[in-house]
C-alpha positions as CSV (number, residue, x, y, z in Angstrom):
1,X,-11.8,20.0,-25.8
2,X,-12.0,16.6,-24.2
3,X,-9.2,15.1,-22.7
4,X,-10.0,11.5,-24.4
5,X,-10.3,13.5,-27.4
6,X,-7.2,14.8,-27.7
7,X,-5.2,11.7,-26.6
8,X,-7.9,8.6,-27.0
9,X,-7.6,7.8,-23.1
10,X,-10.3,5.7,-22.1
11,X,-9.9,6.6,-18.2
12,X,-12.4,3.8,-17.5
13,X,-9.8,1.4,-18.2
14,X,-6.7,3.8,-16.7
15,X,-8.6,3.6,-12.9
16,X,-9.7,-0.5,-13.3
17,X,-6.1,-1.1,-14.2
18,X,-5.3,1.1,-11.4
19,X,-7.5,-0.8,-9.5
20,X,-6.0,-3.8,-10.0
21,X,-2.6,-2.9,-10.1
22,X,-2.6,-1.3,-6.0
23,X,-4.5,-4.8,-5.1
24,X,-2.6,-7.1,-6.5
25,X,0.5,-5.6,-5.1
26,X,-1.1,-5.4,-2.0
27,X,-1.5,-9.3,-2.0
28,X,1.8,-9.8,-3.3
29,X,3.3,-7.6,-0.9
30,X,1.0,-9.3,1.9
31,X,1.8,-12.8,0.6
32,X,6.3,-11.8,0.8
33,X,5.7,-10.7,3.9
34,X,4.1,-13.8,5.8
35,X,6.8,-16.2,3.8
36,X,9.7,-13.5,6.0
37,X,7.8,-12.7,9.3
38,X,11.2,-13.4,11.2
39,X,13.4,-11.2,9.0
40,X,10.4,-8.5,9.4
41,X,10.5,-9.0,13.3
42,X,14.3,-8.6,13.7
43,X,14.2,-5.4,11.2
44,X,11.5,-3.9,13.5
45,X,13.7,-4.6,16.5
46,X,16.4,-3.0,14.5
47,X,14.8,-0.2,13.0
48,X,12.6,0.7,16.0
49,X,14.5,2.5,19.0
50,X,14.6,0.4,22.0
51,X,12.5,3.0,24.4
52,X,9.4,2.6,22.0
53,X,9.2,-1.5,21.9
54,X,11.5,-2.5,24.5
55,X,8.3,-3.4,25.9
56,X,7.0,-5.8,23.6
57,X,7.6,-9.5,23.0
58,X,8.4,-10.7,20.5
59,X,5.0,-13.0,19.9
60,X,3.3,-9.1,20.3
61,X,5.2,-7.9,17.2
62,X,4.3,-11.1,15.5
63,X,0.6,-10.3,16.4
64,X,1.2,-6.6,14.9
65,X,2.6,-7.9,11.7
66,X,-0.1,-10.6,11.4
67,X,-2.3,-7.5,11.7
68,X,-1.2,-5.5,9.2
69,X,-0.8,-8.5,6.6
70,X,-4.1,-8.8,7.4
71,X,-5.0,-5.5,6.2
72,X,-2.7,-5.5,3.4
73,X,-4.6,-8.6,2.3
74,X,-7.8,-7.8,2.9
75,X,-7.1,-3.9,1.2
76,X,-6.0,-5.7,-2.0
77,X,-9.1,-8.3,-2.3
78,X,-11.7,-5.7,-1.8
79,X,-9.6,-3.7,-4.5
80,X,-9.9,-6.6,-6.6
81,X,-13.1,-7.3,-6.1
82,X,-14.5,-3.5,-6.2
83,X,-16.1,-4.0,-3.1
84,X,-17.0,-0.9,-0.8
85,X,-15.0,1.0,-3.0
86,X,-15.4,4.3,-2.0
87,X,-14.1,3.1,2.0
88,X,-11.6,0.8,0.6
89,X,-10.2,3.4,-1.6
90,X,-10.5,5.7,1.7
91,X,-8.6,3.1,4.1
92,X,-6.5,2.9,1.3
93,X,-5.2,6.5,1.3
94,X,-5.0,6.2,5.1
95,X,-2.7,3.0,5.0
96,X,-0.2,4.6,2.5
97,X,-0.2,8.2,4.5
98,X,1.2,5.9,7.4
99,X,3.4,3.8,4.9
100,X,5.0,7.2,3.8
101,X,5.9,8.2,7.3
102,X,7.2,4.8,8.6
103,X,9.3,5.0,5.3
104,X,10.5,8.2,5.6
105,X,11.6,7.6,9.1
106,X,13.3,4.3,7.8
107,X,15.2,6.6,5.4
108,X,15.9,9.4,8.2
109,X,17.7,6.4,10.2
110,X,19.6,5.1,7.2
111,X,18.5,1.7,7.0
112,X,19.3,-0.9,4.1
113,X,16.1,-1.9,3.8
114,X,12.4,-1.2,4.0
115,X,10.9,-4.6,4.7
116,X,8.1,-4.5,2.6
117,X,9.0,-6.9,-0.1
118,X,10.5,-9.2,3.0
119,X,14.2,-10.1,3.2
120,X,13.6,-11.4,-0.7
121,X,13.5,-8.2,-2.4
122,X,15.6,-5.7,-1.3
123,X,14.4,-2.1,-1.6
124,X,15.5,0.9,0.0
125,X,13.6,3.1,2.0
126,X,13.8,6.1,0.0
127,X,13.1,4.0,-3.2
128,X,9.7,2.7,-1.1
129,X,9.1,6.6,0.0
130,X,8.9,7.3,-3.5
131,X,7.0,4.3,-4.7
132,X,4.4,4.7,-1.6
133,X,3.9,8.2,-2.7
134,X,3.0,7.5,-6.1
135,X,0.6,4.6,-5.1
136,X,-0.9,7.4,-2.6
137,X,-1.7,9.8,-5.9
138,X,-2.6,6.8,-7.7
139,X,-5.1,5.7,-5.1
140,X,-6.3,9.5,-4.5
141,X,-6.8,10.1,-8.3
142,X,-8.7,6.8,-7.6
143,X,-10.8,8.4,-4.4
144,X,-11.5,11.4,-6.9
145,X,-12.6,9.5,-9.7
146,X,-15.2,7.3,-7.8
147,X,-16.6,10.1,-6.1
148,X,-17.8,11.1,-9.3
149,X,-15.9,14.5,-9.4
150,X,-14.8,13.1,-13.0
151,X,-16.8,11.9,-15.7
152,X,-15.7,8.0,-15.1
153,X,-17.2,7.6,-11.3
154,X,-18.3,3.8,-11.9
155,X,-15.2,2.3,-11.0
156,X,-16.6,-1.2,-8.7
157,X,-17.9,-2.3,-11.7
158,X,-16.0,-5.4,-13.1
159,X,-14.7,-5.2,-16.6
């Protein structure tokens, strides 16, 4: 017996509102973040033992968190859109593997605060540990589904 028999699921909707759901809160994540880039820069220099970016200047953090904004912007467009789904969806995965273990060292140091809402939300790391990891299932469940492994593998198109 089908699943969407059972419990009237249409999992075409489920994975666009998926979809839309991981890029939007990539953008709004992305937009928090530019509107705090000092408060993210002094919680870097804070989290981050001295040894590892002692080194840097400060403009060569800025230029790192400009980059990942970037990404994080650029992630949740093309999620958006549907656009090169099956690599977005891949980069995807990637970006929230590395989320989880900048987050779990985050929690391992006992810090206050992730960053990743900004200073203007306030979220712990092992609150963010636990929501990155259930945006990395989401997004893989996502992964699986385009591939075509499922029966719904036309996620790009728009609805």
């Amino acid at each position: 017996m089908k699943l969407e028999a059972v419990y009237n699921i249409d999992t075409d909707k489920i994975c666009y509102l998926l979809r839309k759901g991981i890029g939007g809160l990539f953008i709004l994540s992305a937009s928090i973040k530019v509107l705090a880039a000092d408060y993210m820069i002094d919680l870097i220099f804070t989290l981050m033992p001295t040894g590892w970016i002692g080194w840097m200047s400060e403009g060569l953090l800025l230029t790192g968190l400009l980059v990942l904004i970037t990404v994080e912007i650029l992630l949740g467009i093309l999620l958006l859109r549907g656009i090169w789904l099956a690599m977005v969806l891949s980069a995807t995965i990637l970006f929230f593997t590395l989320m989880i273990f900048l987050n779990g060292y985050q929690w391992w140091s006992n810090a206050s605060d992730c960053g990743c809402l900004g200073g203007w939300i306030s979220i712990s790391p092992e609150v963010t540990t636990v929501k990155t990891f259930v945006l990395l299932v989401m997004t893989v469940y996502l992964k699986f589904m385009n591939q075509g492994f499922g029966r719904f593998n036309n996620l790009s198109t728009n609805q």
